[in-house]
C-alpha positions in Angstrom: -22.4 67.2 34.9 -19.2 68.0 37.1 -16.4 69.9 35.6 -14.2 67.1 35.7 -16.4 64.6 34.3 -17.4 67.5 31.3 -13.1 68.0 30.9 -12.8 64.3 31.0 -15.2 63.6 27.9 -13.8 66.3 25.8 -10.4 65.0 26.3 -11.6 61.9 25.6 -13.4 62.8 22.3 -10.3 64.9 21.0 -7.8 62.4 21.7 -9.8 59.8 19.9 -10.2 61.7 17.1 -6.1 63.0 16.8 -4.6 59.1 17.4 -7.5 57.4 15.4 -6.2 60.2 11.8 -2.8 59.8 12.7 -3.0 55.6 13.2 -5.5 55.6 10.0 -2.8 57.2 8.0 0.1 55.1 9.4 -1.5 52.1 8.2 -2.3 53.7 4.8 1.7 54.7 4.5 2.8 51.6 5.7 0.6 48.9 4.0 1.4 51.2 0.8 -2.8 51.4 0.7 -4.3 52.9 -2.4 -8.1 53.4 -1.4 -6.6 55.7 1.3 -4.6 59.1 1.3 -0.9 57.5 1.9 0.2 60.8 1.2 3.6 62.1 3.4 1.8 65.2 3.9 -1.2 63.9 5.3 1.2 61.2 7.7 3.1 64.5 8.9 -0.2 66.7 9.5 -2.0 63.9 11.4 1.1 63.5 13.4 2.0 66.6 14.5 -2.0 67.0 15.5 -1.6 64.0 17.9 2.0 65.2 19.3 0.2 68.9 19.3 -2.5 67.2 21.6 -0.4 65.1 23.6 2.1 68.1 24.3 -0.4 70.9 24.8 0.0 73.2 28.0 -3.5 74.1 28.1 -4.5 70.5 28.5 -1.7 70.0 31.1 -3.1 73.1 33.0 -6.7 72.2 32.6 -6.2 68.7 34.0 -3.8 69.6 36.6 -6.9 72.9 37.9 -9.6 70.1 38.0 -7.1 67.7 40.2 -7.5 70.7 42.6 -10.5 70.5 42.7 -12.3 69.0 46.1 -14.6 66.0 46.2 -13.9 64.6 42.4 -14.8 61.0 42.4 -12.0 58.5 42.8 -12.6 56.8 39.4 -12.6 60.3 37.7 -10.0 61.0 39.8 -7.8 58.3 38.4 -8.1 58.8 34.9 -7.3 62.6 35.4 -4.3 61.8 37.2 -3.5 59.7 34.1 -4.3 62.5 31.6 -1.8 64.7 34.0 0.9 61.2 33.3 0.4 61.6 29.8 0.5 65.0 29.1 4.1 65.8 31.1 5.7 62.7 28.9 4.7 65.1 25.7 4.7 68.7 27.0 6.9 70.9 25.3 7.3 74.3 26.9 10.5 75.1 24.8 9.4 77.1 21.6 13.5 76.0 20.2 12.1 72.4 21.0 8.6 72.6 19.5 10.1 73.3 16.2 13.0 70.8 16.0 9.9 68.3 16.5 8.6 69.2 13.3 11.7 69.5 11.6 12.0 65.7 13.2 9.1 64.8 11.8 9.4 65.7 8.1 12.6 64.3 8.2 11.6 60.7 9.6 9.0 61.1 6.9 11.3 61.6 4.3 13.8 58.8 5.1 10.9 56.4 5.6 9.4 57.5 2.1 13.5 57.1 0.8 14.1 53.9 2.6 10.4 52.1 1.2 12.0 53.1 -2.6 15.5 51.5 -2.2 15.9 49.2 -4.4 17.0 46.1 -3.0 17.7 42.9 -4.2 20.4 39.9 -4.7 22.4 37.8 -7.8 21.9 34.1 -7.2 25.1 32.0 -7.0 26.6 31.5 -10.5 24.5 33.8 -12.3 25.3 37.2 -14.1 24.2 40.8 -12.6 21.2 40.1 -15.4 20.4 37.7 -13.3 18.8 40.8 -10.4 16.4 39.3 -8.2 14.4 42.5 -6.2 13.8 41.5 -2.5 12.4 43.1 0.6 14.4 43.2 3.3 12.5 40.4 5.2 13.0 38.5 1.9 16.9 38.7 1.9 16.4 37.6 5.6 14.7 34.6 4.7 17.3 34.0 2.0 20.2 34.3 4.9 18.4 31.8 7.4 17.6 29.2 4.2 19.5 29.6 0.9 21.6 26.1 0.2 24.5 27.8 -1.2 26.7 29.8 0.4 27.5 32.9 -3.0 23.2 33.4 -2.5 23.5 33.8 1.4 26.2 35.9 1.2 24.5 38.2 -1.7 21.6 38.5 0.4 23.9 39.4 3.4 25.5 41.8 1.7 22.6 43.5 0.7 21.3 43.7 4.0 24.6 45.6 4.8 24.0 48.1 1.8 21.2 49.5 3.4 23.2 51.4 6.6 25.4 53.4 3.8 22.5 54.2 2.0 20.5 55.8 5.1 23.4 56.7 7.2 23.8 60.5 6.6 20.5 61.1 6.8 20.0 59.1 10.3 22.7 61.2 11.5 20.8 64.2 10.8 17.8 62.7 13.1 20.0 61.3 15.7 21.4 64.8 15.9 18.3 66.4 15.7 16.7 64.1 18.7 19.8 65.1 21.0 18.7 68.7 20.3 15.2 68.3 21.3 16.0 65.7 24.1 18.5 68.5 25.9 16.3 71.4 25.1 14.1 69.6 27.4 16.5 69.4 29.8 17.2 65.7 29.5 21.0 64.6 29.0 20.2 62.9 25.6 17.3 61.5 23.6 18.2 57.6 25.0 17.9 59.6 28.6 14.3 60.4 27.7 13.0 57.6 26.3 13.5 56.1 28.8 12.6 58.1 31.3 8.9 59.3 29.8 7.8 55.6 28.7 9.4 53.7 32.1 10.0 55.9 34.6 13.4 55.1 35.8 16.9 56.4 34.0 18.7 55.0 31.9 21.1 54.4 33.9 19.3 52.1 35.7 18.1 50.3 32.3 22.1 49.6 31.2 22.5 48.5 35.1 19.8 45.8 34.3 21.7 45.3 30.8 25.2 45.2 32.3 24.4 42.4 35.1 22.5 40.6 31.7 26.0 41.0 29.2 27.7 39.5 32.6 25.7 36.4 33.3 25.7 35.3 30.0 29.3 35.9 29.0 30.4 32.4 30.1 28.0 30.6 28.2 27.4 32.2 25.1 31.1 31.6 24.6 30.7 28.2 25.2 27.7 28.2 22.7 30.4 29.8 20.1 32.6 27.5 21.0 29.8 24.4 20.6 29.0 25.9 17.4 32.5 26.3 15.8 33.1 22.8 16.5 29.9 21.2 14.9 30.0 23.4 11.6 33.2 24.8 11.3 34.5 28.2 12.1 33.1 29.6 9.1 29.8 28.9 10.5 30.3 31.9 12.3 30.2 34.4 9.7 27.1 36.3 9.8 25.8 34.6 6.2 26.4 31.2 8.2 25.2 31.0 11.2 21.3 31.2 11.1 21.5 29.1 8.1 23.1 26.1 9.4 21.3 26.7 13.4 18.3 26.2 11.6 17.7 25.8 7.5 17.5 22.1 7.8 15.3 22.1 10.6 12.8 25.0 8.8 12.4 22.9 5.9 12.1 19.5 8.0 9.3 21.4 10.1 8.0 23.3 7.6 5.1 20.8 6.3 3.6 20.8 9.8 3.3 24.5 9.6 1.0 25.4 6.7 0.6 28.7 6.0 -3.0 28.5 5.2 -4.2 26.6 8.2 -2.4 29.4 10.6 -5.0 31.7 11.3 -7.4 28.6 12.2 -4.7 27.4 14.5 -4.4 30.4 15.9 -8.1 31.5 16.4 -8.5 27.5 18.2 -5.4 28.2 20.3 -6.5 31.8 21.6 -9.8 30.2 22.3 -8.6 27.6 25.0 -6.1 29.6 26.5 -9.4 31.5 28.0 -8.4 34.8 25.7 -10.8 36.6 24.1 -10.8 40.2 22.2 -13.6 41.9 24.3 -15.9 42.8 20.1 -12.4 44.4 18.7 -11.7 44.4 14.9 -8.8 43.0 13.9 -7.3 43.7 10.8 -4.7 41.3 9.4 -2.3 41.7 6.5 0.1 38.5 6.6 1.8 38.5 3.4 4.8 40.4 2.0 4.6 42.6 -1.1 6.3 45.3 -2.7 6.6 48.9 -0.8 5.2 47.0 2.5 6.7 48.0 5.8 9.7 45.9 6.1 8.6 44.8 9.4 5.7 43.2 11.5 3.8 45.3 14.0 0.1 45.9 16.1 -1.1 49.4 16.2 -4.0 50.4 17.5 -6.7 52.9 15.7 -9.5 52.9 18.6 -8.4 52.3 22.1 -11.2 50.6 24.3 -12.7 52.4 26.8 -15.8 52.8 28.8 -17.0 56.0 27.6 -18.8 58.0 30.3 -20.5 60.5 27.6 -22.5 57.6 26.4 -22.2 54.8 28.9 -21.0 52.3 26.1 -18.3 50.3 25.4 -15.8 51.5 22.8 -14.1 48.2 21.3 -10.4 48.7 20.5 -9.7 47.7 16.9 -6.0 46.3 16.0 -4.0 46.7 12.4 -1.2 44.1 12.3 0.6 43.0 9.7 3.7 40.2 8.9 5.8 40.0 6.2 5.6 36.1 5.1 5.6 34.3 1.5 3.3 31.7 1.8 4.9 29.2 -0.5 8.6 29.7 0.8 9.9 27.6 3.3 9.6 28.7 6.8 6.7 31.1 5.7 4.0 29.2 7.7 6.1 29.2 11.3 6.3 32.7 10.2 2.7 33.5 10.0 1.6 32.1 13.2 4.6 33.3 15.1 2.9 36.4 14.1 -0.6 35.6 14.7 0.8 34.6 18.0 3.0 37.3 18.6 0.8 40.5 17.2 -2.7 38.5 18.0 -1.0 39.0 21.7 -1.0 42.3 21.6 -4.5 43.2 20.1 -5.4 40.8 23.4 -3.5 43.0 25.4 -4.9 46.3 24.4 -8.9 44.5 24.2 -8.8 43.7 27.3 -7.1 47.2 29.1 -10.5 47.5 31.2 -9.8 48.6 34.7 -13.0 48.1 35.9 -13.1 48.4 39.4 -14.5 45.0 40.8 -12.9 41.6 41.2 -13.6 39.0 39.0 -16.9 37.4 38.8 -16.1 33.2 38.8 -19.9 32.5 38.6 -19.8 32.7 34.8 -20.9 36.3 33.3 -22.3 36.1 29.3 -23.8 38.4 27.2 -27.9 38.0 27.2 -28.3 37.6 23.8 -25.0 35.2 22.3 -25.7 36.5 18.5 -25.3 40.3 20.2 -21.9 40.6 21.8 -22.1 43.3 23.2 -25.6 43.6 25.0 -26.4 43.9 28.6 -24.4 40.9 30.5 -26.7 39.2 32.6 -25.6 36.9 35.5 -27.3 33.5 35.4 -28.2 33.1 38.9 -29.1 36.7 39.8 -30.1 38.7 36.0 -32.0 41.5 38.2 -29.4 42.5 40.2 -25.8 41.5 38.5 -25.3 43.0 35.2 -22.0 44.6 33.7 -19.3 43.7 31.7 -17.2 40.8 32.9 -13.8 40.3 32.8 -13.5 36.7 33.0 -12.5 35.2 29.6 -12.2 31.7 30.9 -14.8 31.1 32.9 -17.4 31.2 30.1 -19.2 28.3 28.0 -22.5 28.7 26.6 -24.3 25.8 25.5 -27.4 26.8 23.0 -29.9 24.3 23.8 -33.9 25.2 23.0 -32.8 28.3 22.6 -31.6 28.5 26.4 -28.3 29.7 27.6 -26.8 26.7 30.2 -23.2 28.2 32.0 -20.2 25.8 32.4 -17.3 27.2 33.7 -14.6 26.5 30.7 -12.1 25.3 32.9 -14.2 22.1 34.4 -15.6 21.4 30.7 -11.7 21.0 29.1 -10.3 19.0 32.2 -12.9 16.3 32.1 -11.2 12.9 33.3 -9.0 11.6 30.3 -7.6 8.4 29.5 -4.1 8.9 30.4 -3.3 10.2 34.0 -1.5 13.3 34.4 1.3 13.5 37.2 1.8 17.1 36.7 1.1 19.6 40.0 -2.9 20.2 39.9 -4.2 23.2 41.7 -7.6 24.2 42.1 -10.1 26.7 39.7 -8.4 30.1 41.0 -12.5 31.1 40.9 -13.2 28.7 43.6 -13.1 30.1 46.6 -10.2 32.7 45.5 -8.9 35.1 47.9 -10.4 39.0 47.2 -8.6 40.3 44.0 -6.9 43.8 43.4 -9.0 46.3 42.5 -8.2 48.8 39.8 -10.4 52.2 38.8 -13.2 52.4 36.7 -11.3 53.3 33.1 -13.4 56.0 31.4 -10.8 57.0 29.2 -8.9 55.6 26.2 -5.7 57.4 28.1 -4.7 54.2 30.1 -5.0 51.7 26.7 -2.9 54.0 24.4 0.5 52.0 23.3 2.7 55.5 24.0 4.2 56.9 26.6 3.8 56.6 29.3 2.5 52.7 28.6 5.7 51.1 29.4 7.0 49.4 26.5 8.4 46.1 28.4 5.0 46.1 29.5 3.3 45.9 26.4 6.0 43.1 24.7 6.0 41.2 27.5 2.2 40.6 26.6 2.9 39.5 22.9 6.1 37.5 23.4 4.6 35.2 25.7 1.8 34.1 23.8 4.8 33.4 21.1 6.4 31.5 23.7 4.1 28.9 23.4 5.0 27.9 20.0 8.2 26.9 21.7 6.4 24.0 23.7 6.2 20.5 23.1 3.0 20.4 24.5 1.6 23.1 22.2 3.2 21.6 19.0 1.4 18.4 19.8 -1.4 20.5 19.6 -1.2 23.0 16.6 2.0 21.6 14.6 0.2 19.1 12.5 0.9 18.7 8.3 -2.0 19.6 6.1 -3.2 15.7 6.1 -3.4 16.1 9.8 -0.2 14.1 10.9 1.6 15.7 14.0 4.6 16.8 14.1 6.9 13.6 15.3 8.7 14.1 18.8 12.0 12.9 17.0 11.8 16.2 14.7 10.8 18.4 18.1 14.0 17.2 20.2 15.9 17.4 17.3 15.2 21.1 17.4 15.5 21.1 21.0 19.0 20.2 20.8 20.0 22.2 18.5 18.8 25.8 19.3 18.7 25.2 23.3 22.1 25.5 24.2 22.4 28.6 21.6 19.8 30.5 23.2 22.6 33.2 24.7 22.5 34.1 21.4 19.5 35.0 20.7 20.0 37.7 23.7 23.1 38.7 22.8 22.5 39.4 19.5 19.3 41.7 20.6 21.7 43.5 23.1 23.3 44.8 20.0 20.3 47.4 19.3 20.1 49.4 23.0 23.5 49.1 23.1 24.3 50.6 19.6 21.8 53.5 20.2 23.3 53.9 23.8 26.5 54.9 22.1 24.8 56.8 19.3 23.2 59.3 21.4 25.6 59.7 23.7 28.4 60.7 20.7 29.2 64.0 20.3 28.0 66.0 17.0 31.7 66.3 15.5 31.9 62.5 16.1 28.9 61.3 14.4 30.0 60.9 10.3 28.9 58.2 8.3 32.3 56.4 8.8 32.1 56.7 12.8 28.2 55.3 12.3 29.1 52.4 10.6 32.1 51.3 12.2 30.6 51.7 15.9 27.6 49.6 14.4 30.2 46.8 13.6 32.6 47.6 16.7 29.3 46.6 19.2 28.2 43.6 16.8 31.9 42.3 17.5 31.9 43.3 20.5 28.9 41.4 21.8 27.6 39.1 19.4 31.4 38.5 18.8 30.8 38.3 15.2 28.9 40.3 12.3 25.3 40.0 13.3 23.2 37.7 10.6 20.5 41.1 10.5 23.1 44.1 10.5 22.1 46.8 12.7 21.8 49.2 10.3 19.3 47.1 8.7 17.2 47.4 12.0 14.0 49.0 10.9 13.5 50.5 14.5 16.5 52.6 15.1 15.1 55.0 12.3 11.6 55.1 13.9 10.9 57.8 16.3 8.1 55.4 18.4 10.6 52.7 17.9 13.8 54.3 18.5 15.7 53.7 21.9 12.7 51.0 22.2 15.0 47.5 21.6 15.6 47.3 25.5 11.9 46.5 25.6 12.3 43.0 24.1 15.3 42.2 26.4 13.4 43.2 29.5 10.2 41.2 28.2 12.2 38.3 27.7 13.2 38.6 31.4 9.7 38.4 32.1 7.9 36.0 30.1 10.4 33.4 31.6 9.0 34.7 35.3 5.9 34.4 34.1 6.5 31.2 32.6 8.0 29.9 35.9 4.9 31.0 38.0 2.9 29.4 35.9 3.9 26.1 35.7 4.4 25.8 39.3 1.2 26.9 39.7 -0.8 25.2 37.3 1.6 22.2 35.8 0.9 23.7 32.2 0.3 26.9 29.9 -1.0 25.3 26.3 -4.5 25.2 26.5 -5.1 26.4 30.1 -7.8 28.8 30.1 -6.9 29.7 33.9 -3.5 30.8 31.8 -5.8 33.3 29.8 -8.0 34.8 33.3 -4.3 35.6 35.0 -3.3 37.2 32.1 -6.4 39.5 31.5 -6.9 40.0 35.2 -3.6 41.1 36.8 -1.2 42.0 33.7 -3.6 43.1 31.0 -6.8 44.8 33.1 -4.2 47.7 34.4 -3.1 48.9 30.9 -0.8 51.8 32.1 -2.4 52.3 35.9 0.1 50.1 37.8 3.8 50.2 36.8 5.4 47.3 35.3 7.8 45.6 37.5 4.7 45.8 40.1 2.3 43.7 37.6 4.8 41.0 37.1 5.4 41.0 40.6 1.6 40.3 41.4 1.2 38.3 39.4 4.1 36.2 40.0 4.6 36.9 43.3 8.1 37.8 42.8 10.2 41.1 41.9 11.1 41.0 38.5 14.8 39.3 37.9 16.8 38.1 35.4 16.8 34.6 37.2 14.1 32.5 35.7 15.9 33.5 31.9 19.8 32.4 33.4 18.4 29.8 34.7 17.0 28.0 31.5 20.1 28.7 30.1 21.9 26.6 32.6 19.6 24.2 32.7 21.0 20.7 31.3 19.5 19.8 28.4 18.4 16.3 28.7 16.6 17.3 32.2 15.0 19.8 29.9 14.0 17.3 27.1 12.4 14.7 29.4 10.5 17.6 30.7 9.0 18.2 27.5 8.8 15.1 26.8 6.7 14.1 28.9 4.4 17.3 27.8 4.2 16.2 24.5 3.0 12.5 25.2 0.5 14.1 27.5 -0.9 16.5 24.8 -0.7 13.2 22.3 -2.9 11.0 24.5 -5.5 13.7 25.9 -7.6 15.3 23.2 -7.2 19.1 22.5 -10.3 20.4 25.1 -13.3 20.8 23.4 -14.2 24.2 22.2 -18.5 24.4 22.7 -19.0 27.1 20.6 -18.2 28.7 17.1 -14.8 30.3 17.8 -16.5 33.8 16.3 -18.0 33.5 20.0 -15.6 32.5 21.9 -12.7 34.8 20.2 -15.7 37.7 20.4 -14.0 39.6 17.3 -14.5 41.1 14.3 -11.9 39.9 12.0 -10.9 40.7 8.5 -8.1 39.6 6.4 -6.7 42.3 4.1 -4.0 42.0 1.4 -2.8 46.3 0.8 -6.4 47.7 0.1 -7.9 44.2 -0.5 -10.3 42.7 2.0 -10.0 39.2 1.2 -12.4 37.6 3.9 -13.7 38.8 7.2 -16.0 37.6 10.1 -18.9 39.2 12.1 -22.5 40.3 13.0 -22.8 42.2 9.3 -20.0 40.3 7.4 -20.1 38.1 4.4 -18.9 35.2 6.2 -20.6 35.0 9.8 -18.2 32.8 11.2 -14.2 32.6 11.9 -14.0 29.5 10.3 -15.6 30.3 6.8 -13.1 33.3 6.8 -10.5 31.3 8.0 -11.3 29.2 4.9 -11.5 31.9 2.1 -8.8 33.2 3.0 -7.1 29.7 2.7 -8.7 29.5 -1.2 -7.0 32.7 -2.1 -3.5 31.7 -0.3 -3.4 29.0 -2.3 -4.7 31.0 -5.4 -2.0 33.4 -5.3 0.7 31.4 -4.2 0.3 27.4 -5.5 2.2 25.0 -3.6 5.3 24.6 -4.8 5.5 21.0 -5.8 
């Protein structure tokens, strides 16, 4: 064994063990787990093990003396340039720094802890202080966006709002604290170096991007004030308002075609055509809110997949994620699979970070044995001579006949000649004669599928918010959307919505510029400036100043600002937007549709997902588009006029209605090739896989639905 390959696998091995404690212990703290040590003290020693690893000079200098080294192999090359990536974005040669991290960490500790206790809550309209009803912050959300009467909304509002003066002097302390450690490593302030260790570029380049955005959209988000002003009254304005009447009428309307039961089915089904698959992860999922649950929905990752050269196996990534819905409450259901969709993107991402070095094989790779997912995979026209592990998700349907394996590709199996013609553009099966693909190193290393830096962060949202997009398209609610007695969801209800939240998109993305531009301004205050006063008023100064009003979630109230992964982060969703309406583009021109185009779910996998954090991430969407990354696809579906947009989708929707949803071919455990297991806090309410109680998706799918509607009965 070579001294870079033996450096390599103990890196590996350590690393492994220092993310999977800490990520163990984040779930345990913020699922409020009792089977578990949720202890601070265990969060803060796991954490400062991982940061310890990440920032360690030794590991920096033992990398960087085998890179000198002459005649390492390119593919362990690679991954040690990587390793070198990695460890600079952490390294802390500063002694004065080292220890303001760990006063940084006991303190974000400490708020969290603080912030999980406060006791929050609202007084329904008319009704005495007796009268208390406790809520979690996503709860007094919900009540904002849905609550009939105006006194409710506002209490729920203003409880939102009590949370900034309640964690304000102690955020100061961090956001101080952060400065400190960001200049002791000799960056300008801690925005400065978030930026710079998880993108690569300044932030002065990131606010150039933002800048050009707040420009562009200045003209029409006033005329989307003005639009809404005139339909609901200037009072719709106020931040209690304006969700509410933008879209309480249309939650409720929509709401029965949204079950919250039937959403992880949906889902699974919907994954499933799209060509995506989870590459024998475990996913954990823990949809529902309850008390002392993180006020927000996230993915994390406890085991990163890699190839592991020690062994020569496979190491499946496994995926926590977690939403914050209330099954019988109206809108809960949209909620649940807009995380399913959202989160369930992510764990796809991070399954499928592979980098093996070879091109795609379009002749229709599957495993030997289908009950053993991860066995040899054995080619069916060459099994001698063609074995590995394929990285086509779409071009796979097995057919168990006799006990025989017959290969379909996917793609010629769901567009078999249907009853209504399709006049949308129809290209060829890419696998068909496709032009040689980029080639990316063999990944031996967990290093290139670990969400931190220096994994950009657009990168990895730009993954998850366009599987959500989806849920946005005609064509896909024609699909999924459908009551529990199977009706669809009508296309009078769908361009109903359509008109109403299209031409207030801006707002959507000026509201969000809030966050990045709030912290902007945080960070680059001086320390005699920042009192709880100057916090609060500058959080209500950039509301007004680019949302133009109070926002309806106040920024204080913004779980990610007190975060250290998620601080400085919020740019990341803005950027992603950007993206996933490239991406979008490119793939409509290309293939005439997204919902239920496995060829959707190869691109994906192949050219944005394979790299993980080898190729930079204006470069992915550039190959895979074959554009630079620009803000133009996003303007321009906000200037697009709305009835050209609505016969467009449309004509989407009857196409969905008269061609049958493609026809799945095997059990979805297969075809999703997942473990999966539905958790409520420490209870595992139903999972699927080889050794689980329920073998199949759709049984868990279905116990799962028998306690939803155990715990929470329909309310009549």
């Amino acid at each position: 064994m070579s001294t870079a390959e033996a450096l390599i696998n103990k890196l590996n091995a350590e690393y492994s063990r220092v993310h999977h404690d800490f990520e163990e212990c984040f779930w345990a703290v913020k699922m409020g787990l009792h089977t578990a040590d949720n202890s601070s003290e265990k969060l803060n020693s796991t954490k400062i093990a991982l940061n310890s690893f990440l920032s360690s000079k030794d590991n920096l200098n033992t990398v960087r003396q085998a890179l000198a080294q002459e005649n390492v192999p390119p593919h362990q090359r690679a991954v040690l340039e990587m390793m070198e990536k990695t460890f600079k974005c952490y390294l802390i040669e500063n002694p004065e720094a080292e220890a303001i991290q760990k006063q940084l960490i006991e303190l974000e500790t400490e708020l969290e802890a603080k912030r999980g206790a406060m006791r929050l809550g609202y007084i329904p309209a008319g009704q005495s202080e007796d009268a208390f009803i406790a809520a979690s912050a996503p709860e007094l959300s919900l009540k904002v966006r849905t609550a009939p009467d105006e006194q409710t909304r506002h209490a729920a509002y203003d409880a939102l709002r009590s949370i900034g003066p309640f964690v304000v002097e102690d955020y100061i302390r961090i956001v101080k604290l952060r400065n400190q450690f960001a200049r002791a490593l000799g960056y300008d302030d801690f925005y400065e170096m978030k930026v710079r260790t998880a993108e690569g570029f300044s932030k002065a380049t990131l606010f150039g991007i933002l800048d050009k955005l707040v420009d562009d959209t200045n003209e029409i988000y006033e005329r989307t004030l003005a639009w809404i002003a005139e339909k609901y009254g200037p009072d719709a304005l106020k931040g209690w308002n304006c969700q509410f009447h933008l879209s309480s009428g249309l939650t409720r309307e929509m709401d029965p075609f949204f079950p919250f039961e039937e959403a992880p089915l949906r889902w699974g089904e919907c994954m499933s055509r799209l060509g995506v698959h989870y590459r024998e992860s475990t996913l954990s999922l823990d949809l529902c809110d309850r008390q002392g649950k993180y006020s927000n929905g996230f993915c994390h990752w406890p085991i990163p997949p890699f190839m592991d050269p020690a062994t020569g196996r496979w190491i499946a990534s496994r995926s926590n994620f977690t939403s914050l819905a209330v099954p019988n409450s109206a809108g809960s259901g949209q909620e649940a699979m807009r995380t399913l969709m959202h989160e369930g993107g992510h764990a796809a991402h991070m399954a499928n970070i592979t980098q093996v070095g070879r091109t795609v094989c379009g002749m229709g790779c599957i495993p030997r044995s289908v009950g053993l997912w991860m066995g040899d995979m054995a080619h069916p026209d060459n099994a001698a001579s063609h074995r590995t592990y394929c990285t086509s998700p779409h071009v796979i349907i097995a057919i168990i006949r006799d006990q025989q394996i017959q290969v379909k590709s996917r793609h010629h199996a769901q567009t078999a000649p249907s009853q209504t013609p399709d006049p949308r553009p129809q290209t060829p099966d890419p696998n068909m004669n496709a032009p040689a693909s980029p080639t990316y190193p063999q990944q031996d290393s967990p290093f290139f599928a670990q969400e931190r830096a220096p994994m950009s962060v657009p990168y990895a949202e730009t993954q998850s918010m366009f599987i959500e997009s989806l849920m946005g398209d005609a064509a896909w609610l024609a699909r999924y959307a459908r009551d529990r007695q199977g009706r669809v969801i009508p296309w009078e209800l769908i361009e109903r919505n359509i008109r109403q939240k299209h031409p207030i998109r801006s707002m959507w993305i000026r509201t969000a510029l809030c966050v990045p531009y709030f912290e902007k301004a945080i960070y680059e205050a001086s320390p005699d400036q920042l009192t709880p006063e100057f916090v609060l008023n500058l959080s209500d100064s950039v509301e007004q100043r680019l949302a133009r009003q109070l926002a309806t979630r106040p920024l204080m109230a913004v779980p990610h600002i007190l975060s250290d992964e998620s601080s400085c982060y919020y740019h990341a969703y803005i950027l992603a937007e950007l993206a996933v309406s490239q991406t979008r583009r490119h793939f409509q021109l290309t293939y005439g549709r997204i919902t239920d185009d496995p060829r959707v779910g190869e691109d994906l996998a192949h050219t944005y997902w394979r790299p993980g954090s080898g190729v930079p991430y204006f470069d992915l969407v550039a190959r895979l588009t074959k554009a630079p990354f620009s803000s133009g696809a996003f303007v321009g579906e906000l200037v697009k006029p709305l009835e050209e947009h609505l016969a467009g989708e449309k004509r989407d929707y009857d196409l969905a209605l008269a061609n049958p949803a493609p026809a799945l071919g095997l059990p979805l455990s297969l075809l999703l090739r997942a473990v999966i297991r539905f958790v409520h806090g420490d209870e595992v309410v139903s999972e699927c896989g080889p050794t689980a109680p329920a073998k199949s998706f759709e049984e868990a799918c279905a116990l799962y639905k028998q306690w939803v509607l155990e715990k929470w009965p329909r309310k009549q």
